[in-house]
C-alpha positions as CSV (number, residue, x, y, z in Angstrom):
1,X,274.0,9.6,98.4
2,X,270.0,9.5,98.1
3,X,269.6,12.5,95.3
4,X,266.7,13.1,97.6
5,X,268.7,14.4,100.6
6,X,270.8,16.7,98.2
7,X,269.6,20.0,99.1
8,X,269.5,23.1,96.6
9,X,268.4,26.6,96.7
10,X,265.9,27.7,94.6
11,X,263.6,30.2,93.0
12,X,260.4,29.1,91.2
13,X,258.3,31.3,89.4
14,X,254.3,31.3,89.9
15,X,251.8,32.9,87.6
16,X,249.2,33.3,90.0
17,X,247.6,31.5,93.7
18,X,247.0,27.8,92.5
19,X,250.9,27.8,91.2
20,X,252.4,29.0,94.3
21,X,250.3,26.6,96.2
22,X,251.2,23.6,94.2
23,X,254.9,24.6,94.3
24,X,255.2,25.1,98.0
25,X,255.0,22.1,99.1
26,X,258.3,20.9,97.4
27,X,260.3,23.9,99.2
28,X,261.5,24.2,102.7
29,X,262.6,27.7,104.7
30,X,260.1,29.7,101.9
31,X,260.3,32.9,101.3
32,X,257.3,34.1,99.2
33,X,256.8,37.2,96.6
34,X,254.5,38.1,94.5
35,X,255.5,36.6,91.4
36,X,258.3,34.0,92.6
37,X,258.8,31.0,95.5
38,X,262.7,30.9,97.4
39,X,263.5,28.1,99.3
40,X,265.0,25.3,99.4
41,X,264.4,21.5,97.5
42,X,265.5,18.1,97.3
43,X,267.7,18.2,94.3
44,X,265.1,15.4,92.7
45,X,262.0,17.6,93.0
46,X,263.7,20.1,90.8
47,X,263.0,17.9,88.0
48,X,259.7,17.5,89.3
49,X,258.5,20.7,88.9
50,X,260.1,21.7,85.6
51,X,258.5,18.3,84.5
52,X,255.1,20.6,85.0
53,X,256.8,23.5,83.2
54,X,257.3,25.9,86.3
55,X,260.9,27.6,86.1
56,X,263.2,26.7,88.8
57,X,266.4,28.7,89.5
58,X,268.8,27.0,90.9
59,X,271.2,29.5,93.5
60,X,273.6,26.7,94.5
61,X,274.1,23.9,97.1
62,X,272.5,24.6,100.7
63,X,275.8,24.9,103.0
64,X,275.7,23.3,106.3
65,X,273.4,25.5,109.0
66,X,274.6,27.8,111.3
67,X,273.0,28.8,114.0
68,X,272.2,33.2,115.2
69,X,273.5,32.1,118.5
70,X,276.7,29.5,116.9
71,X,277.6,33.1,114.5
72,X,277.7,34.8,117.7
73,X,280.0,33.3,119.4
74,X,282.2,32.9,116.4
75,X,282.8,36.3,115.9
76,X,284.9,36.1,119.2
77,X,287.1,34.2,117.4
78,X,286.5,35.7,114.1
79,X,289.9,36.8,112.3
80,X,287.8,40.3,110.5
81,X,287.2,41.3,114.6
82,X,289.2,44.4,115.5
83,X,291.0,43.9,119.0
84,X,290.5,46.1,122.2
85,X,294.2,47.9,123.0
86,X,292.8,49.9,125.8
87,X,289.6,51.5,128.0
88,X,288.9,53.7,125.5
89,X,288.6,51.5,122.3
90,X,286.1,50.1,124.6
91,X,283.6,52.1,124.2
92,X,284.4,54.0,120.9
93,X,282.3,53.1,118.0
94,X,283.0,50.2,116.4
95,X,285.3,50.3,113.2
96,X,283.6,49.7,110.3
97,X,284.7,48.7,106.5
98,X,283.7,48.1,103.7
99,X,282.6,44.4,102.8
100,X,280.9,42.5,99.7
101,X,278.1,40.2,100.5
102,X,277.2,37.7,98.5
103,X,273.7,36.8,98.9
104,X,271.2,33.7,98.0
105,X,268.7,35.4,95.8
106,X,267.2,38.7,95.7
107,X,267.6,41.5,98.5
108,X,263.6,41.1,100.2
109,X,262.6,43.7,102.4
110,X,262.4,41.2,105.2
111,X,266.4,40.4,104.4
112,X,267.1,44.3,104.2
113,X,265.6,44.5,107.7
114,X,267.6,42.1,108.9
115,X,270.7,43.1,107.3
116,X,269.5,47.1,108.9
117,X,269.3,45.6,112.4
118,X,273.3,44.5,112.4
119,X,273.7,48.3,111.2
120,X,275.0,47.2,107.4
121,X,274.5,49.6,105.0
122,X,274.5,48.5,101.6
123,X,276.1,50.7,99.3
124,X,276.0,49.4,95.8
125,X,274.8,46.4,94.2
126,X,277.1,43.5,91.9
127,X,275.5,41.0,89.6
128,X,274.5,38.5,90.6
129,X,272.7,39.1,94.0
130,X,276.5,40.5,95.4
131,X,276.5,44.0,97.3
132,X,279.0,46.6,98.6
133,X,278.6,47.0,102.3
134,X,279.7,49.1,104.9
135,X,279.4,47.6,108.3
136,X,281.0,47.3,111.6
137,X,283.6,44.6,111.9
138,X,282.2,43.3,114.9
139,X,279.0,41.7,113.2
140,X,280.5,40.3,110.3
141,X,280.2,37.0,111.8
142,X,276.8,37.8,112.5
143,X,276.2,38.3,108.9
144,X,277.6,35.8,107.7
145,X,275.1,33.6,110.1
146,X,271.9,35.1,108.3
147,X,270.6,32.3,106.1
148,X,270.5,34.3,102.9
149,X,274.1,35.1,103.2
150,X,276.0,32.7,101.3
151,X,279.5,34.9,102.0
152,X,280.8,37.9,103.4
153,X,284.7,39.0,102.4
154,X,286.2,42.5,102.5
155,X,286.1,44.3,99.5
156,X,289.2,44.2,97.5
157,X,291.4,44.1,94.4
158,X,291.0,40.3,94.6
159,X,287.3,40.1,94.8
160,X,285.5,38.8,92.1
161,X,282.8,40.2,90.1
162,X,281.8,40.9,86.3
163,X,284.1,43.4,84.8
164,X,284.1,46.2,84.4
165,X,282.7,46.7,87.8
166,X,285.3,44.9,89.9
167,X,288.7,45.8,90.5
168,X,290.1,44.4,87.2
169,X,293.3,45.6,86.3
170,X,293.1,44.6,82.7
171,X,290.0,46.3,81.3
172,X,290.3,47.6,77.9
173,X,294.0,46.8,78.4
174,X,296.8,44.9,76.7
175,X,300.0,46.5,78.3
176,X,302.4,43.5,76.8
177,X,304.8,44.9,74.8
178,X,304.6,48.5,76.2
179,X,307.6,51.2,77.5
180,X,307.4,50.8,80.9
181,X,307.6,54.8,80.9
182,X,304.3,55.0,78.5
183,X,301.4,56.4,80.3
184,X,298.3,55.1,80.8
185,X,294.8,57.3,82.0
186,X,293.1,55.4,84.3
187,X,289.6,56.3,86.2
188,X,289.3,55.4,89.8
189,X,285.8,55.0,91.1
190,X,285.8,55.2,94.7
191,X,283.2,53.8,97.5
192,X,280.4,55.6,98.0
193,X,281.6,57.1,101.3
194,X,285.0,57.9,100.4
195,X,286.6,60.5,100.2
196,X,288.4,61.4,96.8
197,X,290.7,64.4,98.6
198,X,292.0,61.6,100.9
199,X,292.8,59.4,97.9
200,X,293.9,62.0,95.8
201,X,296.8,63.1,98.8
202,X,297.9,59.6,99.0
203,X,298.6,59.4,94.6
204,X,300.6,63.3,94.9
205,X,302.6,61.9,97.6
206,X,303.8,58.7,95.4
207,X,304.0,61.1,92.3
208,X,301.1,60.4,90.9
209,X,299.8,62.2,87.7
210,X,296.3,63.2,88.9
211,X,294.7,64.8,86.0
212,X,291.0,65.5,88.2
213,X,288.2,65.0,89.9
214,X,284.7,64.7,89.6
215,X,281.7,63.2,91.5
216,X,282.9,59.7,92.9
217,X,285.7,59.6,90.1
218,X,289.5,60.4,90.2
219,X,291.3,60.5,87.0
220,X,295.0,59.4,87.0
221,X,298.3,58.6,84.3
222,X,300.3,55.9,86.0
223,X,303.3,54.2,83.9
224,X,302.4,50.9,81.8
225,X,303.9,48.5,84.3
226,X,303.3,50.7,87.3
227,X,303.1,48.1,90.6
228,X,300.9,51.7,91.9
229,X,298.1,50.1,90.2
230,X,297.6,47.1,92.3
231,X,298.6,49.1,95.7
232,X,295.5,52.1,94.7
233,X,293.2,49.3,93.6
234,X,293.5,47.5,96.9
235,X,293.0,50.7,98.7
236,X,289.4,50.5,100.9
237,X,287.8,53.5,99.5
238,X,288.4,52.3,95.9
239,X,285.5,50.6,94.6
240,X,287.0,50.5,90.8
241,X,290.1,50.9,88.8
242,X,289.3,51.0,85.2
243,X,291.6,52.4,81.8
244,X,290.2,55.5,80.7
245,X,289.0,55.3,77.2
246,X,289.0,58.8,75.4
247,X,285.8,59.1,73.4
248,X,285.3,60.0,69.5
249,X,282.7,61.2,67.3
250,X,280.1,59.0,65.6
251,X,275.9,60.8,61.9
252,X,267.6,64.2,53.5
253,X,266.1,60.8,54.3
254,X,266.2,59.9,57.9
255,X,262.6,61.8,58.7
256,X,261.1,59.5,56.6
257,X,262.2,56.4,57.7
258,X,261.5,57.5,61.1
259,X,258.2,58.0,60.4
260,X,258.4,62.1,60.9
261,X,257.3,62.9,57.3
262,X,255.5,61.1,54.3
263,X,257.3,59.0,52.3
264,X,255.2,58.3,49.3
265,X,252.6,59.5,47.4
266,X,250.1,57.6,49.4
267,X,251.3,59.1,52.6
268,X,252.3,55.6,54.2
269,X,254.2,56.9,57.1
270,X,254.0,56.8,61.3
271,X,251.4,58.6,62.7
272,X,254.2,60.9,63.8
273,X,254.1,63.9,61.4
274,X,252.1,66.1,64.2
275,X,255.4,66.4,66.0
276,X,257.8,69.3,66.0
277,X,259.1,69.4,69.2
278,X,257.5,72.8,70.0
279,X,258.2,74.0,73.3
280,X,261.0,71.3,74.2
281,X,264.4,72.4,75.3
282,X,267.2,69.5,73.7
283,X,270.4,69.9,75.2
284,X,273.3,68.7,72.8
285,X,276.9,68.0,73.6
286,X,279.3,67.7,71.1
287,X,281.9,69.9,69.1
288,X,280.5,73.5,68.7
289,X,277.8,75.1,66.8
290,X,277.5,77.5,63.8
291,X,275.4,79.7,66.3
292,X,274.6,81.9,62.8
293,X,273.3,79.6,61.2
294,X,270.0,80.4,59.7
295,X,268.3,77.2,61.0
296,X,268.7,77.5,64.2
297,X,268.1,81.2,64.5
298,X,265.8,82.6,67.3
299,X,266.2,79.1,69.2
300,X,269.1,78.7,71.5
301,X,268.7,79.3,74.9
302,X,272.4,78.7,75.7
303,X,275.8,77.9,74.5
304,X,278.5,76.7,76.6
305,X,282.2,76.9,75.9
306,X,283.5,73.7,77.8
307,X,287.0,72.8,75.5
308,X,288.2,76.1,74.5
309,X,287.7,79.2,76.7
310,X,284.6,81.8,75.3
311,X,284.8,79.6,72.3
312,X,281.9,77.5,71.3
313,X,282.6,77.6,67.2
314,X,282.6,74.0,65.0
315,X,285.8,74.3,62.8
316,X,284.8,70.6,62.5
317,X,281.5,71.0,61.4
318,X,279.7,67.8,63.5
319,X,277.9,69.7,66.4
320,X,276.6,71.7,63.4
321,X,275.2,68.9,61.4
322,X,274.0,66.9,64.9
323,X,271.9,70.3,66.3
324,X,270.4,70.2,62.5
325,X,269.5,67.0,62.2
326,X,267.7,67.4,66.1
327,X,266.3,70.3,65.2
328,X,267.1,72.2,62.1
329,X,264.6,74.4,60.4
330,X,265.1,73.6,56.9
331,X,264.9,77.4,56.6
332,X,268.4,76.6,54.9
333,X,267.3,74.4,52.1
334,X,263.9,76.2,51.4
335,X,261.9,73.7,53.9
336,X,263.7,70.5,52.1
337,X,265.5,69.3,54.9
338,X,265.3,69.9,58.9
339,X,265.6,68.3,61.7
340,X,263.8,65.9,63.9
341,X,262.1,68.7,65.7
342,X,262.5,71.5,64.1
343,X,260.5,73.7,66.2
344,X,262.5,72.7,69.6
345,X,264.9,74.8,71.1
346,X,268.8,74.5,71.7
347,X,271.1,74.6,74.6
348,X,274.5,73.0,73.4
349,X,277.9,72.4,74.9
350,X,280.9,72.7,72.8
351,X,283.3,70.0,73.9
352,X,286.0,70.2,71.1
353,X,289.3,71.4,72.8
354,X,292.5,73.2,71.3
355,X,293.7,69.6,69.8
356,X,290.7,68.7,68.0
357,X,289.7,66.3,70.7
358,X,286.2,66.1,73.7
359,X,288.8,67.8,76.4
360,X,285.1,69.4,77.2
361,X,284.0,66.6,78.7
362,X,283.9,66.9,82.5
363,X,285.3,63.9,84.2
364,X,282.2,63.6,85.9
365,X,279.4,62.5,83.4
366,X,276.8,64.0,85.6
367,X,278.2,67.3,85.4
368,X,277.5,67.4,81.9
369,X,274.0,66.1,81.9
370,X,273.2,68.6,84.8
371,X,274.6,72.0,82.8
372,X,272.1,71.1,80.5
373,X,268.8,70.0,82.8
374,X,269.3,73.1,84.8
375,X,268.9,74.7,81.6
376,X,265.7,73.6,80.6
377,X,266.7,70.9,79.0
378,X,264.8,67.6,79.7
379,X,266.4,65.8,76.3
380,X,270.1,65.2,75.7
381,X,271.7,64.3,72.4
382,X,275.2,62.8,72.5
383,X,276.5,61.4,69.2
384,X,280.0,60.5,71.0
385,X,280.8,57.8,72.6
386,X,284.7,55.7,73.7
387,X,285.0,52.4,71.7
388,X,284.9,50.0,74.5
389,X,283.1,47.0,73.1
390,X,280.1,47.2,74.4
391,X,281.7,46.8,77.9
392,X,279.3,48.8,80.6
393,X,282.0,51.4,81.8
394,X,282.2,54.4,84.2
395,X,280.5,56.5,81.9
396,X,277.7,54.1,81.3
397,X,277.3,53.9,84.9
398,X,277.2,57.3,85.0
399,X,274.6,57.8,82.5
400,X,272.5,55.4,84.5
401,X,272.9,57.5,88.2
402,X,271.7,60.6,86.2
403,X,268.8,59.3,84.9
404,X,267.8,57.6,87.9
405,X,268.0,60.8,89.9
406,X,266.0,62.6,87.0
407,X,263.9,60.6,85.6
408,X,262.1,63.2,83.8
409,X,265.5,63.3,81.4
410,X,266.3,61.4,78.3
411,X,269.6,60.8,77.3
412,X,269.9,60.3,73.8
413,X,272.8,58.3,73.0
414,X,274.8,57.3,69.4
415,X,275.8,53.1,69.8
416,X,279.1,54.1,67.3
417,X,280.6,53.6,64.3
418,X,282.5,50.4,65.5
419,X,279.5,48.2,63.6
420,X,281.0,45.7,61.2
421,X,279.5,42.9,58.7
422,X,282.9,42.1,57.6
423,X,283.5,38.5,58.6
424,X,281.7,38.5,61.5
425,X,282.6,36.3,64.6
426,X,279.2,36.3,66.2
427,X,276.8,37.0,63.6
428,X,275.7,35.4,60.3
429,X,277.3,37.0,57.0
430,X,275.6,40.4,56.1
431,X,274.8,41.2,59.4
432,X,276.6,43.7,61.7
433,X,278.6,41.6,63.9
434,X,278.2,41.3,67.9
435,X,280.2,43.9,70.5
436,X,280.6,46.9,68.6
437,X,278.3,49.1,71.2
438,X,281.0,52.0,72.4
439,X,279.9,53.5,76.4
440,X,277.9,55.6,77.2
441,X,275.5,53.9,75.0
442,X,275.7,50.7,77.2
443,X,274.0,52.3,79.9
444,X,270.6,50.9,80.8
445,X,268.7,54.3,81.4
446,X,269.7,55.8,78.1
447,X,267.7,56.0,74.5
448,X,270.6,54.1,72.3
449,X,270.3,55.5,69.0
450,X,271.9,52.9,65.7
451,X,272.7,53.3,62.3
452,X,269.4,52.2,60.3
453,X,269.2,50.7,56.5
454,X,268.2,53.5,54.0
455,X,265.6,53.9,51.5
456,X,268.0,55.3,48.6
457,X,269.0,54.2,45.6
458,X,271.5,55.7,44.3
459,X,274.4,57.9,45.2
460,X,277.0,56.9,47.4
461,X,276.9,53.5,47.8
462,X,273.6,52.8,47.8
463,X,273.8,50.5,44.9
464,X,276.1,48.2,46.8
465,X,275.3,45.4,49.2
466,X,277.1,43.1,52.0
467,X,280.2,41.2,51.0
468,X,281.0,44.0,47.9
469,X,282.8,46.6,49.7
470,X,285.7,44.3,51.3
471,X,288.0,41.7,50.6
């Protein structure tokens, strides 16, 4: 076959006028942004115009063309097509489900439109280019005619898409070698539409353990080797089925290499030392709070007891430290050490719970965030987080919703204590190896906070370096 006739679909990326104009002529069925060609090319040209250093992205093979009129008519005969069974049916409203679409490049407003007029709604977005739809079965075949579409298939437990987003039954598991009778916590994140009272009926009535609810999310213990999971999985309004991971906690020099304070004598430092955080509210979740102590007196606005009833204390002693190094005084330590912003004030959540766990933690992310931004509080500090591998979970997505529906909040967030230099797998020796983010932090709209390299000398192990403090 002539490699000219081989026909692939493509993005190509302009700088400005002149590119797009010499690019265009190569393409066929253009689309046309500001900043990128789509369209399709002879297979040979795409060597063409990288040879002239444009970037081509190749979206795959152009399938054989289908006609609006030809995808009409199919969907007579189209298998997805719900079947009149009498008068009425025919003129209720059409059934609808839920769908994922699998599209040839971006989502355009022109292809929105288009995807509008056949009624879909799209619901939630997939890398790469793959959405959640809810449409009416009647049109898939339509759909599936558009010429951006490259599939259409109901969404379900066998669809595939990057973890942890899809329905992937082995996230963060290895269930070999478990009791059958061992129970697992699993969060189920349902469609956008759903209903969770209508899933949460269906789990009591096959003796289901369901722990809660919150927001799109229903929390669940099933047995290791439960078949349940695959049947609530493959349920329509279940968008997710992924193993909960319980979270953990992760903490006179860190002003100074953050540039808050001088350093030296010469007073080499970030031009950052105007900044005291007066008249901010920080909101800070985590164990509880000395509420007595000196530096953060005349500066909470609010304490919340969210893991023990009307008790916010820290018999641990982290949310303590964590509010002080936000926004201690220093009044403590004569001035010596305090906090980020020491002139900020506090509205913190205890989360420890009667087992010296983060029971406090709603279900819902959101619902913790919220507490605090109706508060005041337009900063968050979480130095928590559930070692996941830097795998983008529920809570990251979470996170992510939040921010996007307040985007006047920042959510301050600790990456872990996973971070390891011992013979690394992905990384060169002395450096912390790869995958060692825990979630939330893996969120996209958060402020991921890591551990940074200290200026001391001596104490602790400051005198030590890589390789010297393992086998």
């Amino acid at each position: 076959m002539n490699p000219k006739t081989v026909a692939q679909n493509v993005i190509v990326y302009f700088m400005h006028a002149d590119e797009a104009a010499a690019i265009a002529p190569y393409l066929t069925h253009v689309e046309r942004t500001s900043s990128y060609l789509i369209g399709q090319i002879a297979a040979a040209d795409i060597a063409v115009l990288e040879a002239r250093e444009f970037v081509v992205q190749v979206l795959g093979d152009v399938e054989p063309s289908q006609s609006a009129d030809e995808a009409l008519e199919s969907s007579a005969r189209d298998p997805l097509q719900p079947v009149a069974k009498s008068a009425d049916d025919l003129f209720a409203p059409p059934k609808r489900g839920y769908f994922q679409l699998d599209l040839l490049g971006p989502l355009l407003e022109e292809r929105r439109q288009q995807l509008a007029a056949l009624d879909v709604e799209l619901l939630e977005y997939i890398p790469q280019y793959q959405y959640v739809a809810h449409l009416p079965l009647n049109q898939t075949a339509a759909v599936r005619g558009l010429p951006f579409v490259r599939t259409v298939q109901p969404y379900a437990a066998s669809t595939p898409a990057p973890e942890p987003v899809a329905k992937s039954l082995d996230i963060f598991e290895a269930t070999r070698g478990m009791d059958d009778a061992e129970l697992i916590t699993y969060d189920v994140r349902l469609q956008k539409l759903a209903d969770p009272a209508q899933l949460v009926d269906w789990c009591k009535a096959q003796g289901v353990d369901v722990l809660g609810t919150g927001g799109r999310k229903v929390r669940m213990r099933l047995p290791a080797q439960s078949p349940l999971r695959t049947e609530i999985a493959n349920r329509p309004e279940v968008f997710s089925l992924e193993k909960f991971t319980a979270p953990t906690l992760h903490n006179d020099v860190a002003r100074q290499i953050l540039g808050l304070e001088k350093a030296s004598p010469d007073g080499s430092t970030l031009p950052l030392t105007h900044l005291s955080g007066q008249g901010e509210i920080v909101g800070v979740a985590d164990t509880g709070l000395d509420a007595e102590h000196v530096d953060f007196q005349g500066r909470i606005v609010g304490i919340r007891a969210l893991g023990r009833p009307n008790d916010a204390s820290d018999p641990n002693g982290h949310g303590t430290h964590v509010a002080g190094s936000v926004l201690g005084s220093g009044s403590a330590s004569g001035g010596q050490f305090h906090g980020a912003a020491p002139q900020a004030q506090l509205f913190f959540q205890s989360l420890l719970d009667a087992q010296g766990k983060l029971g406090g933690l709603p279900i819902h992310l959101g619902a913790l965030f919220a507490e605090a931004y109706e508060a005041g509080a337009r900063i968050h500090n979480n130095s928590w987080g559930a070692g996941v591998e830097s795998h983008y979970t529920n809570y990251s997505l979470e996170a992510d919703e939040f921010v996007r529906d307040h985007p006047d909040m920042l959510l301050v967030i600790s990456a872990g204590n996973d971070g390891s230099a011992a013979s690394p797998h992905n990384a060169q020796p002395g450096f912390v190896d790869w995958l060692s983010m825990a979630a939330p932090a893996s969120s996209k709209n958060g402020l991921t906070v890591g551990a940074s390299r200290s200026s001391r000398t001596n104490g602790g192990l400051a005198t030590r370096t890589w390789g010297k403090l393992w086998a």
